[in-house]
VEXDREN-2710 file (C-alpha; in Angstrom, 1 decimal):
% VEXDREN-2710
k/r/px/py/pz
1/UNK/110.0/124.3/95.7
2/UNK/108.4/123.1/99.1
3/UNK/108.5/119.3/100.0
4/UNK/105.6/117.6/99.3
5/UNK/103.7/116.5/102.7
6/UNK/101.4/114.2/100.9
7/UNK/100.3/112.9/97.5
8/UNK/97.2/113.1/96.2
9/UNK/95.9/110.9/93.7
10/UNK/92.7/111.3/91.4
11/UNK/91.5/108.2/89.8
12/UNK/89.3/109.4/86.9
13/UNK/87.2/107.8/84.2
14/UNK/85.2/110.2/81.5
15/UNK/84.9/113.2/83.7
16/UNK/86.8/115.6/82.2
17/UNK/85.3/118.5/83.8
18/UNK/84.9/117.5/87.7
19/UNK/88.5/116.3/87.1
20/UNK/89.6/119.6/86.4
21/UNK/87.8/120.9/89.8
22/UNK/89.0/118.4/91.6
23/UNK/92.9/119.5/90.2
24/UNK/92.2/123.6/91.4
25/UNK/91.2/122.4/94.4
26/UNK/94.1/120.1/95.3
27/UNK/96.6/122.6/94.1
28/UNK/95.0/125.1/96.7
29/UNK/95.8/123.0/99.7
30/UNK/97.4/125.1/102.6
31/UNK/100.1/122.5/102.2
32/UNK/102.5/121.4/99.7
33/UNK/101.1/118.1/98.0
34/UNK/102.1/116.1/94.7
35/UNK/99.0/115.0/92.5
36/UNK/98.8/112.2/90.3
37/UNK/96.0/111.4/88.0
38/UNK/95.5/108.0/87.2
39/UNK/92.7/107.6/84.2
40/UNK/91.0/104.5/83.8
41/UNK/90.8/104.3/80.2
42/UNK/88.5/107.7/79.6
43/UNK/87.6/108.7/76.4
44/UNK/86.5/111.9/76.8
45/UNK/88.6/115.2/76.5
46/UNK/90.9/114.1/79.7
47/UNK/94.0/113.6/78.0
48/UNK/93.7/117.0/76.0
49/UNK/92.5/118.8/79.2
50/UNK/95.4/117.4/81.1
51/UNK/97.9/118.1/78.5
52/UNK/96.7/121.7/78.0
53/UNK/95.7/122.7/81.5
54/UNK/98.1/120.9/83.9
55/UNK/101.4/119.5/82.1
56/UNK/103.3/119.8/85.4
57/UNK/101.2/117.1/86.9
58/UNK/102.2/113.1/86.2
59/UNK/99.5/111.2/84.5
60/UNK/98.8/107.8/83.4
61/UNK/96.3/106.5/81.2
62/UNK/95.4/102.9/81.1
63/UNK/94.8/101.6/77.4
64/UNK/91.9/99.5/78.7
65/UNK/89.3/99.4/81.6
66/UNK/91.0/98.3/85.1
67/UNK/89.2/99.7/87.7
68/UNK/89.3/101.7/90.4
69/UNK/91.2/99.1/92.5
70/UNK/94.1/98.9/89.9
71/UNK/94.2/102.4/89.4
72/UNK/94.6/103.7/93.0
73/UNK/97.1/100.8/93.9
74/UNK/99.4/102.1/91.0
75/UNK/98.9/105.7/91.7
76/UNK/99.7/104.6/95.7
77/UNK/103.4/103.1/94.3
78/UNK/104.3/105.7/92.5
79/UNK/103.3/108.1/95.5
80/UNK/106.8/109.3/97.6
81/UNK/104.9/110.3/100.5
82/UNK/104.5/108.5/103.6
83/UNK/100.7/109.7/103.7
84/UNK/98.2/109.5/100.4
85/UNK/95.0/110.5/99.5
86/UNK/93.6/108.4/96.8
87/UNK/90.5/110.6/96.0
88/UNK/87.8/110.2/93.1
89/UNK/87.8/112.9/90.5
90/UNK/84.2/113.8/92.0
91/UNK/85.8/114.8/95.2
92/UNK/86.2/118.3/95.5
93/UNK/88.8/119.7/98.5
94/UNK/86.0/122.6/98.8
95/UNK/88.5/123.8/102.3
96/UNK/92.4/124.6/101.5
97/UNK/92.8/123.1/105.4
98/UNK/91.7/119.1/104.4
99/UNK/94.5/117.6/103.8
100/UNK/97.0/119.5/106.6
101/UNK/94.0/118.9/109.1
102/UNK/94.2/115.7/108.1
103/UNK/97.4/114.3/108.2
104/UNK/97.8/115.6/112.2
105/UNK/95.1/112.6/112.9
106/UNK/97.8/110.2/111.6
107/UNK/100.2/111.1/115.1
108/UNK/99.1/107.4/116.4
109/UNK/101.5/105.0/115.2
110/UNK/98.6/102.5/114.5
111/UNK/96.3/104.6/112.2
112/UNK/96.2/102.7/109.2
113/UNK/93.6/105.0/107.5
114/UNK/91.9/107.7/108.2
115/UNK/87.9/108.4/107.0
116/UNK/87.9/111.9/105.7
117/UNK/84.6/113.8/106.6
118/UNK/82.1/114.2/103.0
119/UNK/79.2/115.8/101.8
120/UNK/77.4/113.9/99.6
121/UNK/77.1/117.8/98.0
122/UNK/74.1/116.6/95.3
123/UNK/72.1/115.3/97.4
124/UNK/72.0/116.9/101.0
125/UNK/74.4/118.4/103.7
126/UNK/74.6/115.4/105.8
127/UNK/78.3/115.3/106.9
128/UNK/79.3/111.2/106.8
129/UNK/82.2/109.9/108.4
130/UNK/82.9/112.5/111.0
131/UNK/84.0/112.1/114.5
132/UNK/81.6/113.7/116.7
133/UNK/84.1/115.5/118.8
134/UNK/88.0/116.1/119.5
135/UNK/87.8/114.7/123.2
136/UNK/89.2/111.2/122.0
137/UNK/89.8/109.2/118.7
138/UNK/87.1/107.6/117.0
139/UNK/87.3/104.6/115.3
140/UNK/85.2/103.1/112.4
141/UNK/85.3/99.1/110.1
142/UNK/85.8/101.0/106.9
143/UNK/86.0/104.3/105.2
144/UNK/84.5/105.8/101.9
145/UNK/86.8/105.3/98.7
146/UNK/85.8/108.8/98.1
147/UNK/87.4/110.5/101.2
148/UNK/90.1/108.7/102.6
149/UNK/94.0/109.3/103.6
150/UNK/96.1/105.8/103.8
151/UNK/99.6/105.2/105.5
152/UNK/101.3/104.4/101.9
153/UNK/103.6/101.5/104.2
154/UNK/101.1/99.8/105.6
155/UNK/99.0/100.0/103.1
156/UNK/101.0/98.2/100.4
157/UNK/102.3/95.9/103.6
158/UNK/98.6/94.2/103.2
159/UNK/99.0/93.7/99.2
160/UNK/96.8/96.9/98.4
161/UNK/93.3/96.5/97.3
162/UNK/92.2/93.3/96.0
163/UNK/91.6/94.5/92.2
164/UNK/89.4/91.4/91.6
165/UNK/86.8/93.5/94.0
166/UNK/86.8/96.0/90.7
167/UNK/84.3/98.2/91.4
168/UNK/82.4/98.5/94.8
169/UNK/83.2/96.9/98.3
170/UNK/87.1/97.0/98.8
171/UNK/87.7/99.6/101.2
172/UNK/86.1/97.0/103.8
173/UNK/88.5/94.4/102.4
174/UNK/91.3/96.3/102.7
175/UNK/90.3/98.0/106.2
176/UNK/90.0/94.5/107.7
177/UNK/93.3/93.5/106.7
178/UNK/94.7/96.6/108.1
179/UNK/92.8/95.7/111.1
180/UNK/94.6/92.4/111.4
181/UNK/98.1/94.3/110.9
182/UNK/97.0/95.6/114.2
183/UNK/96.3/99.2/112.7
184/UNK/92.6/101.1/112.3
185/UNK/90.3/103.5/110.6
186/UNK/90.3/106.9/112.1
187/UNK/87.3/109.1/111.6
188/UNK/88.8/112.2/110.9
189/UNK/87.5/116.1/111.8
190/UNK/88.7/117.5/108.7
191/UNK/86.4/119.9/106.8
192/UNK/84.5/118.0/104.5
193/UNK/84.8/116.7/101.1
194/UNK/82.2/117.9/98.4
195/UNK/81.6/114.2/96.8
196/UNK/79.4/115.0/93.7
197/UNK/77.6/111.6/93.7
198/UNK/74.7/112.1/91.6
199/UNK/71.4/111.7/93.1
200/UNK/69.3/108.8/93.1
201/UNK/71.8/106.7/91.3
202/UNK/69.9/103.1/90.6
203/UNK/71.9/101.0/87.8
204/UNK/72.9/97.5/87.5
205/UNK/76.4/97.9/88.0
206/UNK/76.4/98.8/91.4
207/UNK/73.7/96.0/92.6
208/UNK/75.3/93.5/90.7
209/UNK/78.7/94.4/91.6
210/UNK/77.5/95.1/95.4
211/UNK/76.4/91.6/95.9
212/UNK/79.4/90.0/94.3
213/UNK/81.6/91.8/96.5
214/UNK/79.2/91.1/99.7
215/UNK/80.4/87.4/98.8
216/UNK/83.9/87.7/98.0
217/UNK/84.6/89.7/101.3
218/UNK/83.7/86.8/104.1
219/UNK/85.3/84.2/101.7
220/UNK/88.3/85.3/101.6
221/UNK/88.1/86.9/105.0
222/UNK/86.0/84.9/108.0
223/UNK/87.7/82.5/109.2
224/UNK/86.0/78.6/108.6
225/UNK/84.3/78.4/111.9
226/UNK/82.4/81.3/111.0
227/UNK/82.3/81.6/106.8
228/UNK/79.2/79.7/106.7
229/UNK/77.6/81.6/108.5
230/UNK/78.8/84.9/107.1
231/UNK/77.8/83.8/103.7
232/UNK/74.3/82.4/104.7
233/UNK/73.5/85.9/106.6
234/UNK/74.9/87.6/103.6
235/UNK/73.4/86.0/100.7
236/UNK/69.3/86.3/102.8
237/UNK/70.3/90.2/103.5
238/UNK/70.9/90.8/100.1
239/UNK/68.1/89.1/98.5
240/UNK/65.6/90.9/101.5
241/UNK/67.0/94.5/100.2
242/UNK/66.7/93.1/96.3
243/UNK/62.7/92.5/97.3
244/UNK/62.4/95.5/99.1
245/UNK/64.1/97.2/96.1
246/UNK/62.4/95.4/93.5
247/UNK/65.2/94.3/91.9
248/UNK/66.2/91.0/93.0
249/UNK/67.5/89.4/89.9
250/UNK/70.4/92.1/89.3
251/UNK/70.8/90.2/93.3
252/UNK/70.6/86.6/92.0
253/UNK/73.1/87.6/88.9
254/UNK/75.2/89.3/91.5
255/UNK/75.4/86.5/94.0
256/UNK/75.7/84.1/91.0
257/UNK/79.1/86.0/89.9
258/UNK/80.6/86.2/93.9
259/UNK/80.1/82.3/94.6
260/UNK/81.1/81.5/90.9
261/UNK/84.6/83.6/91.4
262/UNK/84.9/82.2/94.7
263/UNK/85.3/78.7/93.4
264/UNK/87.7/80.0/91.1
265/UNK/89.6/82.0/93.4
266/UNK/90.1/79.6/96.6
267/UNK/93.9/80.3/96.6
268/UNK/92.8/84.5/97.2
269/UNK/90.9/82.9/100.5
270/UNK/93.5/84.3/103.5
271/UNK/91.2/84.4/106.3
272/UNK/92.0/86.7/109.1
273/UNK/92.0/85.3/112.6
274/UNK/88.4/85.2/114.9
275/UNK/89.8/88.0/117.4
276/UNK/90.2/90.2/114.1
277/UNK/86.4/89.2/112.5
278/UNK/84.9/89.9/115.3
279/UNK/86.4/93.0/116.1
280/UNK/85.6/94.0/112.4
281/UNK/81.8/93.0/112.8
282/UNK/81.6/95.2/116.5
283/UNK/83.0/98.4/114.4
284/UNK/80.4/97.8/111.4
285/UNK/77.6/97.2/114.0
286/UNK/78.5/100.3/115.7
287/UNK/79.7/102.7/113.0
288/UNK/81.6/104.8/115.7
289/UNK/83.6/103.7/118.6
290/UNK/86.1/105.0/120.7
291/UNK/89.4/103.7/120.7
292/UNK/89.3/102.5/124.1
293/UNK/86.5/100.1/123.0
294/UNK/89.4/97.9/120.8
295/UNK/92.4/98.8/122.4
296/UNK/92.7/95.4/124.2
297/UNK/92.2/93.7/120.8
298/UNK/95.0/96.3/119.0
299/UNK/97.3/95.8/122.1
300/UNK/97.2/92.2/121.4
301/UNK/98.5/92.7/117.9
302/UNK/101.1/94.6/119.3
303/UNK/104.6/92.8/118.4
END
């Protein structure tokens, strides 16, 4: 049996049958990978289907509902790689060459992550988080749970997700602590993921959870000169797009929860230095950059 170059990790939740996709296609990689499926409490047919159709591959079921956060920082410790992939079970490998074109973009010592190019596959061909050429390295403030690779060290140096972010909102958390490790997000060239995110998905969850979340990240990250701020700028932005939206009270209920658990949670607040923030804020503002742009800032975290 070939050495596993990476690990692949499949959080899953009641989708038994993308789940199974999203297994084929992983299995068909042009290199050798491990696979772990890490089920949220589903309770559908995925433990028959797993049992039945794959008994060669580890899986863990939680006995209650913990989120994606808890499920891909378990499935990330158990990993044995140096590199993982902690994938949805709606992300299909459509191309056998992802994950080997992939782990080349981690030959920088201080790639932290790397953004894995997607097609949002159900609802256009746009291709989202994609370097626009191989001339230099591209940077970006966050990637897409959906497509990403991590470095499993530095990764779990940082503590992980936060799993109080739950649902929505922590690959920016994480990213920014990466950041102020002195490592970045790499937009990758990789042929895309097929991400089946439905089309048109309006629900609470996501609103309410999204504006939680947009509170929870500058407290516990911008440091005090700049938190108020942060959280001012956030909380008017929100509530404009609830307006815009027309739904501004799953807004209000979410900025509610995300000021209520930060009151509750002011030992969580670990604030990254102002060098860091701001860095952060220049990448989201930009989207892409070139790694020239924050080498000075990167070379300063150098130790």
């Amino acid at each position: 049996m070939m050495t596993a170059q990476a690990t692949i990790i499949l959080t899953t939740h009641n989708r038994c049958e993308l789940l199974k996709k999203s297994i084929q296609a992983a299995k068909r990689q042009s290199v050798a990978v491990d696979i772990i499926v890490m089920d949220d409490n589903s309770t559908d047919e995925t433990s028959e289907m797993m049992s039945r159709d794959f008994p060669d591959i580890p899986y863990y079921r939680s006995s209650e509902n913990k989120g994606p956060c808890y499920q891909r920082n378990k499935g990330i410790e158990l990993s044995k790689t140096k590199i993982v992939f902690p994938l949805d079970d709606d992300s299909i490998l459509n191309s056998q060459y992802t994950i080997e074109q992939t782990l080349k973009e981690f030959d920088d010592p201080q790639v932290g992550a790397v953004a894995i190019p997607f097609i949002n596959i159900l609802q256009d061909q746009i291709i989202w988080t994609q370097a626009p050429d191989h001339k230099q390295i591209y940077v970006t403030h966050a990637y897409v749970a959906a497509a990403h690779a991590v470095d499993r060290e530095k990764f779990l140096a940082i503590g992980g997700y936060r799993e109080i972010f739950f649902y929505m909102g922590e690959e920016g958390d994480a990213c920014i602590r990466l950041l102020q490790q002195g490592y970045y997000v790499r937009l990758g060239m990789a042929d895309p993921i097929h991400h089946h995110q439905p089309p048109n998905r309006i629900s609470k969850r996501p609103d309410v959870f999204g504006r939680q979340n947009d509170i929870l990240f500058p407290y516990f990250n911008a440091p005090i000169n700049m938190l108020a701020i942060s959280l001012l700028g956030t909380t008017l932005k929100g509530m404009w797009f609830g307006l815009k939206v027309r739904r501004p009270l799953y807004m209000l209920e979410g900025f509610y929860r995300g000021y209520k658990t930060a009151l509750n949670k002011i030992k969580m607040r670990q604030p990254v230095d102002q060098d860091c923030f701001q860095t952060y804020r220049f990448l989201k503002r930009k989207q892409i950059a070139t790694l020239q742009e924050i080498k000075p800032y990167l070379n300063s975290k150098t130790f």
